[in-house]
Backbone bond lengths (Angstrom), bond angles and torsions (degrees), N, CA, C in turn:
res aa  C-N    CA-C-N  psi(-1)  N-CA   C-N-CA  omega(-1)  CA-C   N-CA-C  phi
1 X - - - 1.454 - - 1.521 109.29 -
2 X 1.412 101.66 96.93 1.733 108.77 -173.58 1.830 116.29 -49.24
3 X 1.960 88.99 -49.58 1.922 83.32 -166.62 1.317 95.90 -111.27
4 X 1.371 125.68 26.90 1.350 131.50 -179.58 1.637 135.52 39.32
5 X 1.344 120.22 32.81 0.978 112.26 -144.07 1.755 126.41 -76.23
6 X 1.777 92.95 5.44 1.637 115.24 162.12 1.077 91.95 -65.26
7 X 1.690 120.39 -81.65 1.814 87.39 -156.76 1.170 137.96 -53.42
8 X 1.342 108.23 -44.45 1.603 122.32 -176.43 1.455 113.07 -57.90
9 X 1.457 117.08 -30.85 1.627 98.29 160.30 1.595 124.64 -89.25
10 X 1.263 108.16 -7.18 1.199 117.93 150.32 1.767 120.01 -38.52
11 X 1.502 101.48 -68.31 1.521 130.14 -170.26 1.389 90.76 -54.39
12 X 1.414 119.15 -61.00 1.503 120.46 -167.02 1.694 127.32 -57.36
13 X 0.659 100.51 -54.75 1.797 122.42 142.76 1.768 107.17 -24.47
14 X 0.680 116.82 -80.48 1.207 114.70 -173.99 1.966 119.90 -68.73
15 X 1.157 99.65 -39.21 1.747 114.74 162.62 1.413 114.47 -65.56
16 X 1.417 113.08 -2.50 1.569 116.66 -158.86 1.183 129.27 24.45
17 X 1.496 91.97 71.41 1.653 101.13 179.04 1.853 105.52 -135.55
18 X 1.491 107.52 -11.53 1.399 97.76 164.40 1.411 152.95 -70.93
19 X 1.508 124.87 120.86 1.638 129.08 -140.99 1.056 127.84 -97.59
20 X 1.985 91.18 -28.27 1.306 117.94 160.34 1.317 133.17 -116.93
21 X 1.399 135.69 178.11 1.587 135.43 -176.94 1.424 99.34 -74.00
22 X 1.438 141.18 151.83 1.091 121.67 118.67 1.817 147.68 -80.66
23 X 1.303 98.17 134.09 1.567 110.34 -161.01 1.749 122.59 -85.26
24 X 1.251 95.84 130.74 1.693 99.55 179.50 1.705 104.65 -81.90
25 X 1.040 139.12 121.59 1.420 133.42 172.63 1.648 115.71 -89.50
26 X 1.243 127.56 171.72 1.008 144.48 134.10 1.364 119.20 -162.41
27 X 1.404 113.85 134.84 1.848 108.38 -163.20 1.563 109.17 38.87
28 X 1.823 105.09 -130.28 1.307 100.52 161.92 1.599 149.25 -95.85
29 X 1.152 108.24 19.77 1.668 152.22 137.26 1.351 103.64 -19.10
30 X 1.631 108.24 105.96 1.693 101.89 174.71 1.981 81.65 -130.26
31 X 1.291 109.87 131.53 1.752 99.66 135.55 1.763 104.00 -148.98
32 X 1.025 86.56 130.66 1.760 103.93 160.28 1.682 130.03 -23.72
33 X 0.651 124.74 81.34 1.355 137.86 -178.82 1.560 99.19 -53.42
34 X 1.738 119.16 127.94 1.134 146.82 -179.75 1.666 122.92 -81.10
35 X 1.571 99.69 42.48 1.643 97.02 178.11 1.278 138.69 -50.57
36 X 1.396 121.23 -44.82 1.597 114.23 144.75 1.305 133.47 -12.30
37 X 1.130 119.78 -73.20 1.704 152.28 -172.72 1.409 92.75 -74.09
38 X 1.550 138.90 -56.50 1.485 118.49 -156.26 1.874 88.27 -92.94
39 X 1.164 134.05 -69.76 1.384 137.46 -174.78 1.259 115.71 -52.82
40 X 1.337 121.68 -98.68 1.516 132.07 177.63 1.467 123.17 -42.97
41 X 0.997 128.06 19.90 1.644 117.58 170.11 1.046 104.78 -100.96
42 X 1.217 128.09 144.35 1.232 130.59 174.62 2.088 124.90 -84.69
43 X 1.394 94.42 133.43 1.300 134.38 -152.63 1.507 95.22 -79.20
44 X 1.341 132.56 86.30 1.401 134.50 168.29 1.405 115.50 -109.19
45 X 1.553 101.14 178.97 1.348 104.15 161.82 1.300 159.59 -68.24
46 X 1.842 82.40 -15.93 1.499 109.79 149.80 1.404 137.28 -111.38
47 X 1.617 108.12 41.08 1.412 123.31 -178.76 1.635 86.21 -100.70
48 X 1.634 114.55 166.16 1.215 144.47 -166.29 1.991 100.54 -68.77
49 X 0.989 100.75 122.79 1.677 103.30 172.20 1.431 96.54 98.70
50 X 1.552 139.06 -10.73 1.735 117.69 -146.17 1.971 88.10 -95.49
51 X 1.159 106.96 -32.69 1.880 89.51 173.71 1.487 103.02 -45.90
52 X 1.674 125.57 -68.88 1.033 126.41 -137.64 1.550 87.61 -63.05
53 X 1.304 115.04 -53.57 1.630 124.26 -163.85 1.492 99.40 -41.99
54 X 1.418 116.87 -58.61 1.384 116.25 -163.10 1.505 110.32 -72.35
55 X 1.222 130.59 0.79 1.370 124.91 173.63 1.283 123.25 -98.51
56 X 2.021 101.47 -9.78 1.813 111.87 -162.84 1.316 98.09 -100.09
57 X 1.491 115.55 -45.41 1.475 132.75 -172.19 1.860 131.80 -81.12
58 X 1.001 104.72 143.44 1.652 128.81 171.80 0.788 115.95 -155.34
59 X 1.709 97.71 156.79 1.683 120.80 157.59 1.038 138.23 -52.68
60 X 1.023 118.35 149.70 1.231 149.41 -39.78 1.703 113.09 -28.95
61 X 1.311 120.29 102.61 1.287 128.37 156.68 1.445 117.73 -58.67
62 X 1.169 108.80 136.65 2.007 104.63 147.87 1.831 94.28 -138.84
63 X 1.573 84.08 133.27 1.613 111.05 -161.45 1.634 76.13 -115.14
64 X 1.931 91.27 120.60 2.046 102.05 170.93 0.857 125.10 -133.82
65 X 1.284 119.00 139.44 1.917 104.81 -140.37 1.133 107.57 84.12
66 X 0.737 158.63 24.39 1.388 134.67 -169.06 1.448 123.09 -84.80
67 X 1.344 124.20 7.92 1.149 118.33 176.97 1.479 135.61 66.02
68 X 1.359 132.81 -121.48 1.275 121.75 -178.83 2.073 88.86 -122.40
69 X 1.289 114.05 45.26 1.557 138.65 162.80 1.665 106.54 52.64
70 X 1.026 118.55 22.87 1.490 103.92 153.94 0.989 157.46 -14.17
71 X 1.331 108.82 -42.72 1.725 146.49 -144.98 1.388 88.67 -125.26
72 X 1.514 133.83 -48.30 1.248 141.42 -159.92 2.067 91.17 -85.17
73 X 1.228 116.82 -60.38 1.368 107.73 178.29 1.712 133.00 -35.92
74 X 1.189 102.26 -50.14 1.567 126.16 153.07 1.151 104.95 -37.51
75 X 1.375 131.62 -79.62 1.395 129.34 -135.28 1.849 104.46 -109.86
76 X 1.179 104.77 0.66 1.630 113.39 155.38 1.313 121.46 -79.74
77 X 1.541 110.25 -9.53 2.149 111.87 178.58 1.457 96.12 -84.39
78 X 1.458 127.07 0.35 1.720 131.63 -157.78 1.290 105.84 -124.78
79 X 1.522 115.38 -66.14 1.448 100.36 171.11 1.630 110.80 -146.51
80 X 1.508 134.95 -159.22 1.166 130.72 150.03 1.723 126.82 -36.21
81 X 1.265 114.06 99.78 1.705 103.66 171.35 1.497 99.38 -114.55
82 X 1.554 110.99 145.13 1.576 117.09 152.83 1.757 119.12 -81.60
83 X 1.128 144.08 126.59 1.315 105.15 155.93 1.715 103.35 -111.82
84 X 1.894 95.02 161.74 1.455 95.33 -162.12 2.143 85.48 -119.19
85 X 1.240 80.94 149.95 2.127 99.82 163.68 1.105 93.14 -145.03
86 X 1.608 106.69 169.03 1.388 125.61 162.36 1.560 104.45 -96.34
87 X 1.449 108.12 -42.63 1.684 114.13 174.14 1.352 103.67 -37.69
88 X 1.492 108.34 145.87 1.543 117.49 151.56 1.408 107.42 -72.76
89 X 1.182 104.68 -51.16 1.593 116.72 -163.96 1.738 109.04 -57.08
90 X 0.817 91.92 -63.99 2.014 93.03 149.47 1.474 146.44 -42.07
91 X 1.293 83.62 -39.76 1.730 89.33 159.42 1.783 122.23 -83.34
92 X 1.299 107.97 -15.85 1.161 123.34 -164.28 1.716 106.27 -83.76
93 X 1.612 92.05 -48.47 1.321 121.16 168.73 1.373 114.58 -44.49
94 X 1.741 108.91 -59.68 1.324 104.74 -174.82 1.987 109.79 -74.78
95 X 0.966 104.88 -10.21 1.508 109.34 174.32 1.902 109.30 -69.06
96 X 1.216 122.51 -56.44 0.818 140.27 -177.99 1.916 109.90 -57.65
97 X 1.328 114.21 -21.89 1.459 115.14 -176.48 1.615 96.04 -109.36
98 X 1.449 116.15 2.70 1.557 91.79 172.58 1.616 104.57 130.07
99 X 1.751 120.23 -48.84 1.131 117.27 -146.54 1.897 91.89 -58.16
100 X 1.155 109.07 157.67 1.309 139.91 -170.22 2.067 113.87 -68.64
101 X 1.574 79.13 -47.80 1.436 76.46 -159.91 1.839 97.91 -150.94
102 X 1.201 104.14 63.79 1.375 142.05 175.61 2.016 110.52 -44.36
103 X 1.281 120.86 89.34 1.828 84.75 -175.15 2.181 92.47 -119.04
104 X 1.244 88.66 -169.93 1.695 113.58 -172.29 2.003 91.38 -119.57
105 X 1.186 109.65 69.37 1.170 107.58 147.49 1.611 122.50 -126.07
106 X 1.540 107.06 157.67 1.386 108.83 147.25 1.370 128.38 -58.19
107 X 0.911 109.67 144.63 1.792 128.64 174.47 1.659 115.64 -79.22
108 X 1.883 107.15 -43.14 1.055 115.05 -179.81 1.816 112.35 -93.15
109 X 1.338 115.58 19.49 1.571 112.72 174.57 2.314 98.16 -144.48
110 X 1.400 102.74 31.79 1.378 100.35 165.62 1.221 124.89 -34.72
111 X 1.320 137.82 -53.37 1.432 140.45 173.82 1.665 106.46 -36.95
112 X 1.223 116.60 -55.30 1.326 112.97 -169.90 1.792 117.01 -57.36
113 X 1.286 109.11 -30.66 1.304 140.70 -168.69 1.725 107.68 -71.25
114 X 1.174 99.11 -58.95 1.925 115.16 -167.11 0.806 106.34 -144.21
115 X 1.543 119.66 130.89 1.483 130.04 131.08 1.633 133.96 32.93
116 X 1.057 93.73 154.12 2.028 100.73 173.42 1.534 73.66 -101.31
117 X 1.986 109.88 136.90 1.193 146.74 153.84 1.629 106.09 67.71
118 X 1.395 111.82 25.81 1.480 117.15 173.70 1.677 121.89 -15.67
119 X 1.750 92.20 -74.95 1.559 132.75 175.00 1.117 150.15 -55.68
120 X 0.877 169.12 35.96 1.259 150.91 -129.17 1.696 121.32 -69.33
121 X 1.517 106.40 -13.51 1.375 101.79 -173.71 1.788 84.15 -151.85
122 X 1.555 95.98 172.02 1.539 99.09 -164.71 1.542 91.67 -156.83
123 X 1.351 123.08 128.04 1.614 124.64 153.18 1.554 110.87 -138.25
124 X 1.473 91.46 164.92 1.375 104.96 -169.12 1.605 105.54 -156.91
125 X 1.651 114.64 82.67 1.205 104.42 178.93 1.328 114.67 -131.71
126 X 1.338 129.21 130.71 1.124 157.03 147.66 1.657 114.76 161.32
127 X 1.581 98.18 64.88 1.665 125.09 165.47 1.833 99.03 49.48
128 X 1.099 112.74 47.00 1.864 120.48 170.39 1.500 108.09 -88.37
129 X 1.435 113.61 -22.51 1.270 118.24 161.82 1.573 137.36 -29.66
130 X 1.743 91.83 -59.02 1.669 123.08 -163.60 1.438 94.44 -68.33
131 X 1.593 129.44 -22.18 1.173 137.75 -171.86 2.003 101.02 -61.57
132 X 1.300 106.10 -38.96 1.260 92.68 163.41 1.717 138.09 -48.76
133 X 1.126 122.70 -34.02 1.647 129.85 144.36 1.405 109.79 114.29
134 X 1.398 111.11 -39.43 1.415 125.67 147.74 1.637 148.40 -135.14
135 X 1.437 139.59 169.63 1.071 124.55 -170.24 1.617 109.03 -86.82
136 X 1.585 117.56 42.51 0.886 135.82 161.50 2.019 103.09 -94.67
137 X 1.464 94.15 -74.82 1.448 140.34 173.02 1.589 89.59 -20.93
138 X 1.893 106.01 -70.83 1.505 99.08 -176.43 1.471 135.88 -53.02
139 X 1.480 93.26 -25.83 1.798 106.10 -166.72 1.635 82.49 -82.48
140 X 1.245 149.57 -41.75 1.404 122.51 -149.52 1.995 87.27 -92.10
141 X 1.084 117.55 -20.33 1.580 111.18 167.93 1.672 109.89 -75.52
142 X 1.056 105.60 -16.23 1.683 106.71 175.03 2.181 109.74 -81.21
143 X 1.335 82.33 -28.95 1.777 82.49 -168.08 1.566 92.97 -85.41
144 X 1.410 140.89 -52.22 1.446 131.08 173.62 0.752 100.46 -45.35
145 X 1.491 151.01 -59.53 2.196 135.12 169.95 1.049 98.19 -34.50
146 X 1.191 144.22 -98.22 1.232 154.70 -148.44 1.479 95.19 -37.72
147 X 1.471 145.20 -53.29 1.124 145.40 -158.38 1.676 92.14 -75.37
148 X 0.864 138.10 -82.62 1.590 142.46 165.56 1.119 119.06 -1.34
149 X 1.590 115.56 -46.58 1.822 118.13 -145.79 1.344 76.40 -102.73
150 X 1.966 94.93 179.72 1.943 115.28 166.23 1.296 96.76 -83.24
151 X 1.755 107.79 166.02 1.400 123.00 -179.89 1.539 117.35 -55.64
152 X 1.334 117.26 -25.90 1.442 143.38 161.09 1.360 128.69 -68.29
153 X 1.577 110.35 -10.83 1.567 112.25 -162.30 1.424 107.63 -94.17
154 X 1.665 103.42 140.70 1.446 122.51 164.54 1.565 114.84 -75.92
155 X 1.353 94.16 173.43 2.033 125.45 176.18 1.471 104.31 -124.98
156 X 1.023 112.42 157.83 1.696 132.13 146.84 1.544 94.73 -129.73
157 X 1.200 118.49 143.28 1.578 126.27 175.08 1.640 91.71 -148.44
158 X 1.324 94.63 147.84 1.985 106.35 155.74 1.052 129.24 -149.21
159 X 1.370 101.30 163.19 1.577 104.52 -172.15 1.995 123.42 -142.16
160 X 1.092 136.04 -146.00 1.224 104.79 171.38 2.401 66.23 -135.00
161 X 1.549 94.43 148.82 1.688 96.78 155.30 1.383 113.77 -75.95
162 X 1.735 109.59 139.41 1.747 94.69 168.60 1.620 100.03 -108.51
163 X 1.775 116.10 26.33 1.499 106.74 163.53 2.099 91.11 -86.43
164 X 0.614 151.35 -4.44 1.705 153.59 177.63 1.539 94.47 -64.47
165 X 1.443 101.44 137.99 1.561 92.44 174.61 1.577 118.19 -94.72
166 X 1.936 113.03 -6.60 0.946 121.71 178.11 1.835 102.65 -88.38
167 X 1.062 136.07 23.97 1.602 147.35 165.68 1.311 111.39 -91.71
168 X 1.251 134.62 -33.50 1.328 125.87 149.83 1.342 118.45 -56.19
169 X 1.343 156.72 -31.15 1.150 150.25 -160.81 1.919 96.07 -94.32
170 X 1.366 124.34 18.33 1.147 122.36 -165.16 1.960 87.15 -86.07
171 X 1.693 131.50 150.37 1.347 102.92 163.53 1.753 112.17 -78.18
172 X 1.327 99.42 138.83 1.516 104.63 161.70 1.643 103.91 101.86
173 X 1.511 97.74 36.41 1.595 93.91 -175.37 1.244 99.10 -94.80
174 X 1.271 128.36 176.52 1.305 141.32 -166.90 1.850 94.56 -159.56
175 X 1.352 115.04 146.01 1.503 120.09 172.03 1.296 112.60 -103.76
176 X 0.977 115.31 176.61 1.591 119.12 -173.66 1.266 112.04 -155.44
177 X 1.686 134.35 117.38 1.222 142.80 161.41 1.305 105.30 -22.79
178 X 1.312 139.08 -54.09 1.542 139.48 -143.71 1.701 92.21 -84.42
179 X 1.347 109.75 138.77 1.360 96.19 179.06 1.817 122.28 -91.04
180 X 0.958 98.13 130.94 1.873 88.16 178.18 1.667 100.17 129.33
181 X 1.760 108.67 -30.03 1.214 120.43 -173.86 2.143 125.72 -92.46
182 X 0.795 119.32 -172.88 1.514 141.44 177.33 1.619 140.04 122.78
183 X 0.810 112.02 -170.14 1.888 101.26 -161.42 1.348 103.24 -137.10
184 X 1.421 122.42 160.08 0.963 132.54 143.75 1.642 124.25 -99.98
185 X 1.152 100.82 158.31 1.703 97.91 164.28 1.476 102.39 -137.62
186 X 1.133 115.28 170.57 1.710 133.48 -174.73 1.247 104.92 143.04
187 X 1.485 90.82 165.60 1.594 118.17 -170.90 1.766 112.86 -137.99
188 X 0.827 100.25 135.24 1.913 101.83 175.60 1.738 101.71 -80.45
189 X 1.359 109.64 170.37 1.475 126.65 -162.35 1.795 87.09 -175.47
190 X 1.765 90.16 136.20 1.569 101.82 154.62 1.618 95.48 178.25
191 X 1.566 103.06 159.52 1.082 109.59 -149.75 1.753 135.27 7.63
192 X 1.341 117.32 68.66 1.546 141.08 -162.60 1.418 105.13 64.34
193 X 1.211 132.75 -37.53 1.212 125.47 -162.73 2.003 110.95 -69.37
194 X 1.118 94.86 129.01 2.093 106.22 -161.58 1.796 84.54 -110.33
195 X 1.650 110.29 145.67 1.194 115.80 -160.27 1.967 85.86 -87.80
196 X 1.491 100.42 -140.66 1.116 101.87 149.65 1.635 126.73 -138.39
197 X 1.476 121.66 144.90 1.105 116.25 -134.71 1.852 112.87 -58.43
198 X 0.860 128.13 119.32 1.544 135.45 174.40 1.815 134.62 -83.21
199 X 1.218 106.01 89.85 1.371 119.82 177.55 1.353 110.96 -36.38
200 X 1.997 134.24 139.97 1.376 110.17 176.50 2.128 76.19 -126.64
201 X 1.203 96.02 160.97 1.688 94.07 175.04 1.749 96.34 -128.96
202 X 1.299 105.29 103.73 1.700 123.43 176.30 1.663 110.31 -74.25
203 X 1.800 103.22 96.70 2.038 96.50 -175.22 1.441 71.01 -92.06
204 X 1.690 102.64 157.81 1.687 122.45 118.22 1.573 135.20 -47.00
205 X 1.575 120.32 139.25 1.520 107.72 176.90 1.029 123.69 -40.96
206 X 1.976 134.55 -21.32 1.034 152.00 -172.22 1.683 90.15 -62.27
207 X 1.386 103.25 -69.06 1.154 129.69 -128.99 1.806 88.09 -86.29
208 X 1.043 120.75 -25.76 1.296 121.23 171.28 1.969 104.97 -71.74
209 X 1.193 119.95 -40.71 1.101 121.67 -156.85 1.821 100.89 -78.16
210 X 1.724 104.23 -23.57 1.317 97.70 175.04 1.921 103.97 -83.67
211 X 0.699 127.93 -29.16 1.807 127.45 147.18 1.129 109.46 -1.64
212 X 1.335 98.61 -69.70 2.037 112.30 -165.52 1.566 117.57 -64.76
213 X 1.190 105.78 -21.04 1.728 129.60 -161.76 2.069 89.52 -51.29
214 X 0.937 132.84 124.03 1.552 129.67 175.35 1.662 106.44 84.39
215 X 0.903 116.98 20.12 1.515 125.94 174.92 1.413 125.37 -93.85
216 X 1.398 117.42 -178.63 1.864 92.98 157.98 1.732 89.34 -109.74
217 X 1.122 129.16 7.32 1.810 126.50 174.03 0.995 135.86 -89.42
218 X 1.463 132.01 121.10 1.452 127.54 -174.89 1.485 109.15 -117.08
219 X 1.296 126.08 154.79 1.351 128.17 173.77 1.148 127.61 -97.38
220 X 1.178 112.22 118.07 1.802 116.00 -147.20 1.591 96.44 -104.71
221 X 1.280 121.69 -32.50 2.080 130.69 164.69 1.266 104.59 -130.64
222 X 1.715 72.29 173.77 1.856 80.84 170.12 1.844 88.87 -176.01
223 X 1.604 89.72 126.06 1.925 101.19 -163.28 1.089 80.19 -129.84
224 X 1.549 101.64 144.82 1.449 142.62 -156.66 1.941 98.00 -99.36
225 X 1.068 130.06 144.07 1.488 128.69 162.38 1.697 93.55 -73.85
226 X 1.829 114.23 173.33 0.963 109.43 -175.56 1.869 105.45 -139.36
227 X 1.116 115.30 152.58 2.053 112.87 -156.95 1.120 121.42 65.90
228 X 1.110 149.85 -90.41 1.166 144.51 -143.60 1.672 88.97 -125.90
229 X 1.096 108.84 -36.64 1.809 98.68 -174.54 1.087 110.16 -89.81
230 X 1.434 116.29 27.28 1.700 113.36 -179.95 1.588 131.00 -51.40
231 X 1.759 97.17 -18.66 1.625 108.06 -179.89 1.188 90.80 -83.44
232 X 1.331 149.06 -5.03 1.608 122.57 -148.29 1.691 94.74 -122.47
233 X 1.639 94.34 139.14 1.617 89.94 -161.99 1.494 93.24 -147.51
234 X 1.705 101.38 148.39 1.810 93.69 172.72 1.261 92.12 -118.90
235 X 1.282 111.53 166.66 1.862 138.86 160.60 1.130 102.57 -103.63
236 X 1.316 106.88 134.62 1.599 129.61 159.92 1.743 105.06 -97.62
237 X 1.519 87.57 129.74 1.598 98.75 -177.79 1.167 126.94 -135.75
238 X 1.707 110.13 114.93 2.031 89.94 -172.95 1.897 86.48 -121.89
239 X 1.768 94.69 -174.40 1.670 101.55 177.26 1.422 127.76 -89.40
């Protein structure tokens, strides 16, 4: 994302200076992206996922993706978390709300970043995964975790299923012959500036679990969101 215009309306948003929505594209496909509701709410113990989270996860965290650090705020009153962006504006962001220990890495080149057994625990939620493109893509993003974490260390990962029949109504879905599989495509937009377009690759739990196959990771759950997020599901993963 050349002019980034996720983070920076991210950033703006929170500086209260944003004028406009930011937009999910596809072709001529506009809807408004829900930054309030997905970023800025605050991340407790009684927000959606924090049982499961708090029973899978430890410190040393590295929070990826992390967005404008939500997830990372929470779980820094408990123990060591990293959170990682590629955005500046995101990292800056999450500096500015507190998170501790804010960095500018990739998610998909960890090795370069940290250590053998950095971590002890690892998440990655809001579908940054699918960015891998295939269940090739995932397994070699599954083996750089593995290099990072302890011999003991868990995952949370997510994804949306495209066996759900409410996963098609996602914008920018695409179907796929293979069963278990499909994609999204879209691009963010805000104030003129258009990101660049971003592939998402939608596995099934199946289809995630064949991922792991040559790994040191196995998938020990896998919890369903509930109403409207019924397609959206994480795996719990230790070695």
């Amino acid at each position: 994302m050349t002019a980034d215009p996720f983070g920076r309306a991210l950033a703006d948003h929170y500086h209260g200076r944003r004028g406009e929505p930011l937009v999910q594209r596809d072709g001529e496909q506009r809807l408004a992206h829900p930054i309030e509701k997905f970023y800025f709410e605050e991340y407790t113990s009684e927000a959606a996922w924090a049982d499961w989270f708090d029973s899978l996860l430890d410190g040393p965290l590295l929070d990826m993706g992390a967005g404008a650090g939500k997830h990372a705020l929470y779980f820094q009153e408990q123990f060591e978390t990293v959170a990682i962006e590629e955005s500046d504006h995101l990292v800056s962001l999450m500096d500015d709300r507190g998170v501790t220990d804010p960095r500018n890495v990739d998610m998909f080149d960890l090795t370069a970043a940290f250590g053998r057994d950095r971590f002890q625990s690892a998440l990655a939620f809001g579908t940054q995964a699918g960015l891998t493109g295939s269940i090739d893509g995932l397994r070699a993003f599954l083996h750089d975790l593995a290099v990072v974490t302890e011999p003991d260390g868990t995952a949370v990962i997510d994804s949306y299923d495209p066996e759900r029949d409410e996963a098609s109504e996602l914008l920018g879905y695409r179907p796929d012959p293979t069963p278990g599989l499909a994609s999204r495509v879209m691009s963010f937009e805000y104030e003129g500036a258009v990101s660049d377009i971003l592939l998402f690759r939608l596995f099934s739990p199946e289809r995630f679990r064949e991922a792991t196959v040559g790994t040191a990771w196995e998938v020990t759950a896998v919890r369903y969101g509930e109403g409207d997020s019924a397609y959206h599901y994480c795996v719990a993963l230790s070695k």
